[in-house]
PDB file with SEQRES, HELIX, SHEET and CRYST1 records, atoms N, CA, C and O in Angstrom:
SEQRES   1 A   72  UNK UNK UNK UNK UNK UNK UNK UNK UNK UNK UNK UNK UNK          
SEQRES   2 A   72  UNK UNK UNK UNK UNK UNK UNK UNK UNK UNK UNK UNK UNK          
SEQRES   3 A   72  UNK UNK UNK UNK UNK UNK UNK UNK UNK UNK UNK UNK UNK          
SEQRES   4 A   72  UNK UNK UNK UNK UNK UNK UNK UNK UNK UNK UNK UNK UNK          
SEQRES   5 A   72  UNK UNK UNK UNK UNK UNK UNK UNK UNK UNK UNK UNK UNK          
SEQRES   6 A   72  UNK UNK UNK UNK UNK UNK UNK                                  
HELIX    1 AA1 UNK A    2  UNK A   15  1                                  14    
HELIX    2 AA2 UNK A   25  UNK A   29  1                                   5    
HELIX    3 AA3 UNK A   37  UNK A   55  1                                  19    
HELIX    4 AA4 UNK A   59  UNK A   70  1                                  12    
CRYST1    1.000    1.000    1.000  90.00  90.00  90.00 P 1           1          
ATOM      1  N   UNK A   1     129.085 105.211 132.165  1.00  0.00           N  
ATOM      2  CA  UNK A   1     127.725 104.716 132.043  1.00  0.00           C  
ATOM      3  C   UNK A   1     127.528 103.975 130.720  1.00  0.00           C  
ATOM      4  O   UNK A   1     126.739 103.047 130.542  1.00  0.00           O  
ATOM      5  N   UNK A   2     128.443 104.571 129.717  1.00  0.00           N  
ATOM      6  CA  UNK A   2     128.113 103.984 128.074  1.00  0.00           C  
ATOM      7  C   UNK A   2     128.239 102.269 128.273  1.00  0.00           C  
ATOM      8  O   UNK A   2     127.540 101.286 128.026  1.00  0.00           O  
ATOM      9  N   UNK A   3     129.715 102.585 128.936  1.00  0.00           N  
ATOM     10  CA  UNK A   3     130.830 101.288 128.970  1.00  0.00           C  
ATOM     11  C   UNK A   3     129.577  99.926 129.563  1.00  0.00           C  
ATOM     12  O   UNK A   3     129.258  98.935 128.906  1.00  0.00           O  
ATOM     13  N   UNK A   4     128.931 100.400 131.346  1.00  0.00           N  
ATOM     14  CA  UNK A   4     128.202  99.631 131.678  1.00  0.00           C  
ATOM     15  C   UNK A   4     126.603  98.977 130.728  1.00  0.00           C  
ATOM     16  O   UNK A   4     126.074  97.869 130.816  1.00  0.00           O  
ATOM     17  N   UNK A   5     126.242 100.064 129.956  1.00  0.00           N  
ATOM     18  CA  UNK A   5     125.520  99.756 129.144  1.00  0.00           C  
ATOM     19  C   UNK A   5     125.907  98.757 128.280  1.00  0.00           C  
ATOM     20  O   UNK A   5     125.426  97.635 128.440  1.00  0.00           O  
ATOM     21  N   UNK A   6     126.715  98.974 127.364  1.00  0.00           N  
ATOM     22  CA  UNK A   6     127.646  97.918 126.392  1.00  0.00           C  
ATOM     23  C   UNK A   6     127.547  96.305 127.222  1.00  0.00           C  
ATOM     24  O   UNK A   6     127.026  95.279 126.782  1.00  0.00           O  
ATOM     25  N   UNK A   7     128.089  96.473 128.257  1.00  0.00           N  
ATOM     26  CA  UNK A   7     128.619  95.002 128.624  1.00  0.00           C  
ATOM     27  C   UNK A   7     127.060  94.549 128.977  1.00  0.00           C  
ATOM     28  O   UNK A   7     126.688  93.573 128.326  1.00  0.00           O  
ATOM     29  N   UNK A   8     126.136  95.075 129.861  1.00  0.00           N  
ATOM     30  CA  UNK A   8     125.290  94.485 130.269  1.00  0.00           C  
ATOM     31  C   UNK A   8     123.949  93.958 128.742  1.00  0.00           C  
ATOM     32  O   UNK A   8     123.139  93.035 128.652  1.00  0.00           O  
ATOM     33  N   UNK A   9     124.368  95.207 127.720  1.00  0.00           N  
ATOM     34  CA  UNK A   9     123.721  94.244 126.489  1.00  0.00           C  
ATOM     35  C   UNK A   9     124.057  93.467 125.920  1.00  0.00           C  
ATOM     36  O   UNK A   9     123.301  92.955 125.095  1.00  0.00           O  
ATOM     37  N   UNK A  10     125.535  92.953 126.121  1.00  0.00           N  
ATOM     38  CA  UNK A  10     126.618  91.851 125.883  1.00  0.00           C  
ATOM     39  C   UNK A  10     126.196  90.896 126.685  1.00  0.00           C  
ATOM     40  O   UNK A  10     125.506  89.960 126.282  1.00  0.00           O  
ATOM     41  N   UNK A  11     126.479  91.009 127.603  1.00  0.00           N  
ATOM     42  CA  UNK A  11     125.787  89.817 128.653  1.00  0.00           C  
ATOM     43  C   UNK A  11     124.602  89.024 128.244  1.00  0.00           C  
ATOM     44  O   UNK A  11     124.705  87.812 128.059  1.00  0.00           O  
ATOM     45  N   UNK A  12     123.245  89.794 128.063  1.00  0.00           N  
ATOM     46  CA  UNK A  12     122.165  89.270 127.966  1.00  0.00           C  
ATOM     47  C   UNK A  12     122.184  88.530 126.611  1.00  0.00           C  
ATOM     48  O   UNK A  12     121.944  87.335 126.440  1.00  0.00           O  
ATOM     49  N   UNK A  13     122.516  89.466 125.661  1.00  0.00           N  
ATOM     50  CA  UNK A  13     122.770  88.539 124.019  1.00  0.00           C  
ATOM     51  C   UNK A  13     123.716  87.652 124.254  1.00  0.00           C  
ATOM     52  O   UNK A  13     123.705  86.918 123.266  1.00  0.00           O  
ATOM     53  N   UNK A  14     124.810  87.167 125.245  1.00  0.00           N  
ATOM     54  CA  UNK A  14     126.134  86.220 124.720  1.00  0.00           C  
ATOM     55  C   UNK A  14     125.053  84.713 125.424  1.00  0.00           C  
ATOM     56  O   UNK A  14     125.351  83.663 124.853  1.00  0.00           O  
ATOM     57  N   UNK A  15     124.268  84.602 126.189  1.00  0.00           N  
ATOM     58  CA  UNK A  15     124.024  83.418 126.587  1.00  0.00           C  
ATOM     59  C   UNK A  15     123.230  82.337 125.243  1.00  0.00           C  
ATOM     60  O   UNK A  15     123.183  81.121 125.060  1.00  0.00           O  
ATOM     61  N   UNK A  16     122.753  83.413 124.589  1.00  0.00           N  
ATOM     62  CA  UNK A  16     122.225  82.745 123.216  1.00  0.00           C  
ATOM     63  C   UNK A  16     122.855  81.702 122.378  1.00  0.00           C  
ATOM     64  O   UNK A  16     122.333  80.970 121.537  1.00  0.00           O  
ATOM     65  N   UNK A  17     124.151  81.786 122.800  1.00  0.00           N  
ATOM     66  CA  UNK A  17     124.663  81.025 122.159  1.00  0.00           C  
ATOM     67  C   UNK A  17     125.750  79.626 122.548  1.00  0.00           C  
ATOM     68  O   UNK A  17     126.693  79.081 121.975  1.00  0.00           O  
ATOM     69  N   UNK A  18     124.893  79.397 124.058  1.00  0.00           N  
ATOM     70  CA  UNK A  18     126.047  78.323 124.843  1.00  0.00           C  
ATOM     71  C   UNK A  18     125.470  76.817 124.895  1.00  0.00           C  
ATOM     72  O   UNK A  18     124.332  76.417 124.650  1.00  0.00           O  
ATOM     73  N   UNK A  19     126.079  76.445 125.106  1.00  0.00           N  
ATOM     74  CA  UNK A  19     125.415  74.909 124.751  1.00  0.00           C  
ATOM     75  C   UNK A  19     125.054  74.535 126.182  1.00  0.00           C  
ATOM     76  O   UNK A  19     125.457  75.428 126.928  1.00  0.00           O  
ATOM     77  N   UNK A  20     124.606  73.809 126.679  1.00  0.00           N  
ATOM     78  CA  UNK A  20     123.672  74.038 128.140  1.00  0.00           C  
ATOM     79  C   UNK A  20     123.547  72.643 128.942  1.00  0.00           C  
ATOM     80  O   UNK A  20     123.266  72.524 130.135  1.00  0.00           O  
ATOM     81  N   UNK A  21     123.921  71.234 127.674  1.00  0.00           N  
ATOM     82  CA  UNK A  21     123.464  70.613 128.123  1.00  0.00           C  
ATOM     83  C   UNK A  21     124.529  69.400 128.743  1.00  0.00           C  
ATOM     84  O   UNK A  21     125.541  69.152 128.087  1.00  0.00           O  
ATOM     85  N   UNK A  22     124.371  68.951 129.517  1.00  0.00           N  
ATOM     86  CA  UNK A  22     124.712  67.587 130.681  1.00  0.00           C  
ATOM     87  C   UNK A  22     125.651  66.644 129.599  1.00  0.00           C  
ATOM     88  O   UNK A  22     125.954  66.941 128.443  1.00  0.00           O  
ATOM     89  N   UNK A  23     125.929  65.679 130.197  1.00  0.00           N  
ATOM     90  CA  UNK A  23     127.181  64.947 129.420  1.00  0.00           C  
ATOM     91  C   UNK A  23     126.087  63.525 129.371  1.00  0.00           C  
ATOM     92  O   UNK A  23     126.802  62.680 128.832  1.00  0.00           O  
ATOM     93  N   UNK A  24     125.224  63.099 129.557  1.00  0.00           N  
ATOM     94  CA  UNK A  24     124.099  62.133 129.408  1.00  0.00           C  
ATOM     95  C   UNK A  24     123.328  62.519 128.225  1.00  0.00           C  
ATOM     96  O   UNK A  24     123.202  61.859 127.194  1.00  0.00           O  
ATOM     97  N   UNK A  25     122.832  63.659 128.491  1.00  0.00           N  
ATOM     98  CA  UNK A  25     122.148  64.539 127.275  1.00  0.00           C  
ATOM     99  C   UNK A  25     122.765  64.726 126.131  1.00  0.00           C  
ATOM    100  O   UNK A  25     122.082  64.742 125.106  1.00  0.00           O  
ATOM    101  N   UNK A  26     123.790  64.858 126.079  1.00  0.00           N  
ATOM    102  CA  UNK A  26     124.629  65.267 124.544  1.00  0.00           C  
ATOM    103  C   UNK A  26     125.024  63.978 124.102  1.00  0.00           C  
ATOM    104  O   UNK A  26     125.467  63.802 122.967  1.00  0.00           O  
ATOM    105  N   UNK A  27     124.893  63.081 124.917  1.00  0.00           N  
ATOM    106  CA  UNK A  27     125.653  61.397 124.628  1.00  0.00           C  
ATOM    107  C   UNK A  27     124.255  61.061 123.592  1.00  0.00           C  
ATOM    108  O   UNK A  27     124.464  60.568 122.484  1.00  0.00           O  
ATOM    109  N   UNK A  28     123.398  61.246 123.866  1.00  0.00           N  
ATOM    110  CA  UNK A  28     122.191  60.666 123.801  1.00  0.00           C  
ATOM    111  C   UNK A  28     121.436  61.439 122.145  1.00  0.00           C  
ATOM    112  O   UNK A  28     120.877  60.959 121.159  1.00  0.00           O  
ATOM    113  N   UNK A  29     121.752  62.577 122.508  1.00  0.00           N  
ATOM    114  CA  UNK A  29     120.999  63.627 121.648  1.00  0.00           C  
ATOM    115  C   UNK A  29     122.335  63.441 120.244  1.00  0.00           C  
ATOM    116  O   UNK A  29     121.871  63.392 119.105  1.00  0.00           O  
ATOM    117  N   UNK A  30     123.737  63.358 120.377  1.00  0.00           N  
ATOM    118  CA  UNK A  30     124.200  63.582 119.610  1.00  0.00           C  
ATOM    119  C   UNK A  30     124.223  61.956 118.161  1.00  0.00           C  
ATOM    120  O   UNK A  30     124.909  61.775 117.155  1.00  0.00           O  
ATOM    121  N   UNK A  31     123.209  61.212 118.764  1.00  0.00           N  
ATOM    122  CA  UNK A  31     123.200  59.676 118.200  1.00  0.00           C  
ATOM    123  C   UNK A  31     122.542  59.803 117.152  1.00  0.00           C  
ATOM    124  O   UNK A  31     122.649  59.124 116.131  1.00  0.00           O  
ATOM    125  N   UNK A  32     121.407  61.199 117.475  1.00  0.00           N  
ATOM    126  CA  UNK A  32     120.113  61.516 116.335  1.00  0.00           C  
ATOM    127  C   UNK A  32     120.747  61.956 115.396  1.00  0.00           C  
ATOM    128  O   UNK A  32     121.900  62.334 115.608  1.00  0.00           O  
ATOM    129  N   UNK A  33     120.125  62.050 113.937  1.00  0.00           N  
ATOM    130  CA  UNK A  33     120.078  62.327 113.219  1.00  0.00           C  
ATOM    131  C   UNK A  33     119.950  64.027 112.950  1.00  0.00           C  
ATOM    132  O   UNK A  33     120.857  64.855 112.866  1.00  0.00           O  
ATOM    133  N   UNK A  34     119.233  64.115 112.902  1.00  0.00           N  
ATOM    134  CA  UNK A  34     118.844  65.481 112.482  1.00  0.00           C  
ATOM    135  C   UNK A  34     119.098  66.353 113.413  1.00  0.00           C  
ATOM    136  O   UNK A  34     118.904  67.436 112.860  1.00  0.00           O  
ATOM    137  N   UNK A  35     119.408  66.541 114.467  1.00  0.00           N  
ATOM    138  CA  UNK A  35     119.806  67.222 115.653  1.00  0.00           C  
ATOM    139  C   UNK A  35     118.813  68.769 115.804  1.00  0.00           C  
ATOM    140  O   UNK A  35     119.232  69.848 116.223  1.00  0.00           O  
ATOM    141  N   UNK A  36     117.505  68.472 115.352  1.00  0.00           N  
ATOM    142  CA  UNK A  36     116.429  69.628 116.172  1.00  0.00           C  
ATOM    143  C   UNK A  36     116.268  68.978 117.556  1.00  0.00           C  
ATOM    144  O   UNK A  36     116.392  69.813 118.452  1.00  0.00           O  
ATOM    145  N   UNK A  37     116.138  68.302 117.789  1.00  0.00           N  
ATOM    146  CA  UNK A  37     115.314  68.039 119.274  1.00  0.00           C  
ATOM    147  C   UNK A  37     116.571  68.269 120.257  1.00  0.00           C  
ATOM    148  O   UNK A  37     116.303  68.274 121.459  1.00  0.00           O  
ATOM    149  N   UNK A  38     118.158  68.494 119.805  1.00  0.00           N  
ATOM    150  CA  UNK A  38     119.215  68.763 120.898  1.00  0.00           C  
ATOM    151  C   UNK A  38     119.511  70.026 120.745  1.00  0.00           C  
ATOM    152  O   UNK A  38     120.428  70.378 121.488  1.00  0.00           O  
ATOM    153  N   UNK A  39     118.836  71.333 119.666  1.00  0.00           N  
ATOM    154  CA  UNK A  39     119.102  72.554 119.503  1.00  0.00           C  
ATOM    155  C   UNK A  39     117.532  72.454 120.664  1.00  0.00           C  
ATOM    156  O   UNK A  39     117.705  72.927 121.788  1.00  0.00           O  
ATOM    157  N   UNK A  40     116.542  72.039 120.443  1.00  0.00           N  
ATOM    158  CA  UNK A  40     115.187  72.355 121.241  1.00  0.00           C  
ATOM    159  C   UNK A  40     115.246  72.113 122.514  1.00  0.00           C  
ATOM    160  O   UNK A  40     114.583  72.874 123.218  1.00  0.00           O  
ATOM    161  N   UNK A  41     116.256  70.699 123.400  1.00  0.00           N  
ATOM    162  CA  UNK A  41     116.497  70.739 124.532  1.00  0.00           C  
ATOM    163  C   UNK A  41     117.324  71.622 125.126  1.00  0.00           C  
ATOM    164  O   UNK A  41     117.054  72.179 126.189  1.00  0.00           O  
ATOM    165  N   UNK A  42     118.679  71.845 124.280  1.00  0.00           N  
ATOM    166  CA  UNK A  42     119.750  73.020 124.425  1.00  0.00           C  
ATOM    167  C   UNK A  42     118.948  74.728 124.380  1.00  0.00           C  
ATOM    168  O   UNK A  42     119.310  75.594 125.177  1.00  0.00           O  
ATOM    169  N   UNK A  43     118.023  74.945 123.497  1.00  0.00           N  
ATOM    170  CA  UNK A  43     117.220  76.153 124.040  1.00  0.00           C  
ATOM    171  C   UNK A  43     116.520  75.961 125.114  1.00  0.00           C  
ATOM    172  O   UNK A  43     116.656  77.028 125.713  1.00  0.00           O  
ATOM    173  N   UNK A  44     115.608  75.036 125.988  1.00  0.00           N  
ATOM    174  CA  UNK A  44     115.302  74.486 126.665  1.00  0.00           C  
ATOM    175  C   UNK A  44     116.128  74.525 128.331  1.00  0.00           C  
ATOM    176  O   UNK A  44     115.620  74.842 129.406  1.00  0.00           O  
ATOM    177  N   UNK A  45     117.349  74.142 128.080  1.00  0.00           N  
ATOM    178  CA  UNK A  45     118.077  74.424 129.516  1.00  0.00           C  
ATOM    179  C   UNK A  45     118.563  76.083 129.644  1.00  0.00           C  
ATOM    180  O   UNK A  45     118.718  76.715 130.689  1.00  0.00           O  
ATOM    181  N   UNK A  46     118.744  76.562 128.248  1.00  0.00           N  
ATOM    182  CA  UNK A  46     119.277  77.922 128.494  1.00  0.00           C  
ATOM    183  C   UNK A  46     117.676  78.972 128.976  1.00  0.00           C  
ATOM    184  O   UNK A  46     117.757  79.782 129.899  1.00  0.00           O  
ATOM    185  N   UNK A  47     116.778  78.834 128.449  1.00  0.00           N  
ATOM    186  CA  UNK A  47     115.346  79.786 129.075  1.00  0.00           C  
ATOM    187  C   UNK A  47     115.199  78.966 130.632  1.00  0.00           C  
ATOM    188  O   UNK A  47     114.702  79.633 131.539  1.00  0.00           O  
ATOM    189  N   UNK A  48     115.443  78.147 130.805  1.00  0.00           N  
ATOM    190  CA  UNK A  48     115.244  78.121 132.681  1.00  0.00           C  
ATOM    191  C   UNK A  48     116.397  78.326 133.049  1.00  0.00           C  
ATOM    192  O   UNK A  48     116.334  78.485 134.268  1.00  0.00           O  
ATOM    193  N   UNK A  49     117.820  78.454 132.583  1.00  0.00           N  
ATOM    194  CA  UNK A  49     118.603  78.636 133.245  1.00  0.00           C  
ATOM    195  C   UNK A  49     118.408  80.563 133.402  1.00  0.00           C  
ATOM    196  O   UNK A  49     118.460  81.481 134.221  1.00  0.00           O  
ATOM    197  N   UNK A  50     118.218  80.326 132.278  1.00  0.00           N  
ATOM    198  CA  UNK A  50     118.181  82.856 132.361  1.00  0.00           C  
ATOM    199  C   UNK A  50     116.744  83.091 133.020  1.00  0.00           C  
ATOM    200  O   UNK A  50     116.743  84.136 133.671  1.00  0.00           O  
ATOM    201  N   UNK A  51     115.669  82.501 133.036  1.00  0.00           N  
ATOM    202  CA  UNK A  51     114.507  82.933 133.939  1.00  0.00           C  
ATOM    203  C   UNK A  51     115.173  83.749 135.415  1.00  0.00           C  
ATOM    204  O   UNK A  51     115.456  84.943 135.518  1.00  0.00           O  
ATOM    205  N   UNK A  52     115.312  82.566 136.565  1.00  0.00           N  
ATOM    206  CA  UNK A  52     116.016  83.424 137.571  1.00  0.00           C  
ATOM    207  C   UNK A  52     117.243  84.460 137.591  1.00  0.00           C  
ATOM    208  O   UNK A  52     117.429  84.980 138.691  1.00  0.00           O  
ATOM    209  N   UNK A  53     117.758  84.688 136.978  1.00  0.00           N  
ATOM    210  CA  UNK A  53     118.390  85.512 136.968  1.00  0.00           C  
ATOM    211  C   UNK A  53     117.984  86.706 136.244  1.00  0.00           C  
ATOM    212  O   UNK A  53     118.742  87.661 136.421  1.00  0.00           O  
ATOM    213  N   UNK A  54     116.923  86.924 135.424  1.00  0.00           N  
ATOM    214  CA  UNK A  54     116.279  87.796 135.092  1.00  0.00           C  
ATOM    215  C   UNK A  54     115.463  88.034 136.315  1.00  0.00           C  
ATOM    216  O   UNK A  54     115.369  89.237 136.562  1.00  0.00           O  
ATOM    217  N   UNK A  55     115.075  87.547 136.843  1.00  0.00           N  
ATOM    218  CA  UNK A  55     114.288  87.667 137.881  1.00  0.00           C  
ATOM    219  C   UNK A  55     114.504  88.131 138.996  1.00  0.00           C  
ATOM    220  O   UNK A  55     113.641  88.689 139.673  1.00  0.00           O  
ATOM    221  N   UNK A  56     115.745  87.954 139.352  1.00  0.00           N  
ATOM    222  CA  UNK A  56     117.212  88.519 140.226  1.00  0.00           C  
ATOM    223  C   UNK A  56     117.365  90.241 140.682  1.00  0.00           C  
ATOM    224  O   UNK A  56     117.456  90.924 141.701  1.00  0.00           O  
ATOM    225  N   UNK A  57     117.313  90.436 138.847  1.00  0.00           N  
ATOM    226  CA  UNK A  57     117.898  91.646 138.128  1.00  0.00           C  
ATOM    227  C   UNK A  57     116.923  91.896 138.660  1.00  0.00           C  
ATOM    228  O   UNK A  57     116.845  92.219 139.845  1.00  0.00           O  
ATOM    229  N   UNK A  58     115.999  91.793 137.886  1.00  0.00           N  
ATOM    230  CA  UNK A  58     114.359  93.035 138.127  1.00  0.00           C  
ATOM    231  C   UNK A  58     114.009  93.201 139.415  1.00  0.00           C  
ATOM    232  O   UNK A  58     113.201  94.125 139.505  1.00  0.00           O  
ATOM    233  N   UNK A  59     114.357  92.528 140.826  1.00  0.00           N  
ATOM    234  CA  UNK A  59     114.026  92.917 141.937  1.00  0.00           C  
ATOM    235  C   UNK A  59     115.158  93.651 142.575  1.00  0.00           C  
ATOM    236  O   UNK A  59     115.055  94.461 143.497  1.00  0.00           O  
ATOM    237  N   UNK A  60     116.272  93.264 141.959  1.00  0.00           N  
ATOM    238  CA  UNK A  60     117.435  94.098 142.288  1.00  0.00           C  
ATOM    239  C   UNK A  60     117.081  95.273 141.888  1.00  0.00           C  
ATOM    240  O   UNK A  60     117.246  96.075 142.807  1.00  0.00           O  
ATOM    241  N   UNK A  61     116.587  95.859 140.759  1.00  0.00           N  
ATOM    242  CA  UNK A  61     116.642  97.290 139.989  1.00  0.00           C  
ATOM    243  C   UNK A  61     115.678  97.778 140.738  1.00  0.00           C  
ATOM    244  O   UNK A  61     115.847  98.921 141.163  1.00  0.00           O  
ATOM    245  N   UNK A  62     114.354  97.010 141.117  1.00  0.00           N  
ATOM    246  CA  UNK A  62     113.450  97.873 142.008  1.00  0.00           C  
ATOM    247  C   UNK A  62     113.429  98.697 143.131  1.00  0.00           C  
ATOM    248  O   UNK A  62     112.986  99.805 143.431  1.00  0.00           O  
ATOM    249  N   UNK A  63     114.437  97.238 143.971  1.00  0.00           N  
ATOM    250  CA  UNK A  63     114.833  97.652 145.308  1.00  0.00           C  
ATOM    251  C   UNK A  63     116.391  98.737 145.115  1.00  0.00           C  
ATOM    252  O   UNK A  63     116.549  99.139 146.268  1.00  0.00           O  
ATOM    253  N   UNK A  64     117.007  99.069 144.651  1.00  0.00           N  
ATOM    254  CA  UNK A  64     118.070  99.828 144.443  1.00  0.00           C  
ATOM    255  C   UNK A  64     117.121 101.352 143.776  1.00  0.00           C  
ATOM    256  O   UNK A  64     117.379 102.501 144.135  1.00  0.00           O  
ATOM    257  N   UNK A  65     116.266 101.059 142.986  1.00  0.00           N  
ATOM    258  CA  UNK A  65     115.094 102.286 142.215  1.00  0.00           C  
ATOM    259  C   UNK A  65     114.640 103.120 143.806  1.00  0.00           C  
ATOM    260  O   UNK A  65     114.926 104.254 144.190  1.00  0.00           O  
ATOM    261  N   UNK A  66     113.859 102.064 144.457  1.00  0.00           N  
ATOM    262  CA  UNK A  66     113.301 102.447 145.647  1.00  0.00           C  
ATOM    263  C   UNK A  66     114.108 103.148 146.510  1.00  0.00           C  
ATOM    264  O   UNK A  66     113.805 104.302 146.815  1.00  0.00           O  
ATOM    265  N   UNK A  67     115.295 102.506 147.039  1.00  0.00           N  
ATOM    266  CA  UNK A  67     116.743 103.322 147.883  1.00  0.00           C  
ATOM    267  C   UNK A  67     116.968 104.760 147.253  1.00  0.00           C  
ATOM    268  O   UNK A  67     117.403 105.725 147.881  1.00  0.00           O  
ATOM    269  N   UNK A  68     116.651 104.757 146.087  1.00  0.00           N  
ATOM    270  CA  UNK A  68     117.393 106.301 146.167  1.00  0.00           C  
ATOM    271  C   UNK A  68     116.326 106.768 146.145  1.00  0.00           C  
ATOM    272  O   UNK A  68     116.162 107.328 147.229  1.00  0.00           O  
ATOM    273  N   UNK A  69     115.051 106.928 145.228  1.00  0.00           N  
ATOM    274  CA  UNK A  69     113.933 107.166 145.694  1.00  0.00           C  
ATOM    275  C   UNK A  69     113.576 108.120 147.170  1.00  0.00           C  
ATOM    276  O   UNK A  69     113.252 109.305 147.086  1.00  0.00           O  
ATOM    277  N   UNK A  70     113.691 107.418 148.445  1.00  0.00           N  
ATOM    278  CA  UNK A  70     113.303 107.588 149.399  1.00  0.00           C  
ATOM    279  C   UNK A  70     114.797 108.649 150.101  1.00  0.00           C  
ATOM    280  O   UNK A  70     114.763 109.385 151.087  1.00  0.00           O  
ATOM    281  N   UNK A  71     115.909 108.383 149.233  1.00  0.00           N  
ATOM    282  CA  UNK A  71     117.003 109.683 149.666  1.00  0.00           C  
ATOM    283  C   UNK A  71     116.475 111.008 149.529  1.00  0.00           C  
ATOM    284  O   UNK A  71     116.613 111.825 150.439  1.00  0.00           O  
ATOM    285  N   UNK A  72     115.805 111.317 148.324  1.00  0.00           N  
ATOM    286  CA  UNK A  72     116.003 112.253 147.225  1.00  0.00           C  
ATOM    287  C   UNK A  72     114.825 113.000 148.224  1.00  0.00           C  
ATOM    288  O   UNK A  72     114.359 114.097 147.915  1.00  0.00           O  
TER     289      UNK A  72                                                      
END                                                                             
């Protein structure tokens, strides 16, 4: 149970740090100067990319909560 704990708080913290964006987008973004607005689009694809899948999880945990629930 520890082990599954570990990885699944690994999981959620490792996406923080991936670069997210398209090969148009980085062509484009990497021309600027100051490079906030390609860390702000790059945070930008990573919060809609983790929305659904957070979203995934939490109906998964409900409906699996509920199953045993109704064993017991």
């Amino acid at each position: 149970m520890k082990s599954k704990l570990i990885f699944l708080l690994f999981s959620l913290l490792y996406f923080l740090e991936t670069n997210a964006q398209c090969a148009m987008c980085r062509a484009v973004l990497e021309s600027e100067e100051g490079q906030s607005t390609a860390e702000g689009i790059n945070n930008g694809i990573v919060y809609l990319m983790a929305i659904p899948y957070i979203l995934v999880a939490g109906m998964g945990y409900f409906i699996y909560r509920k199953f045993f629930k109704l064993k017991k």
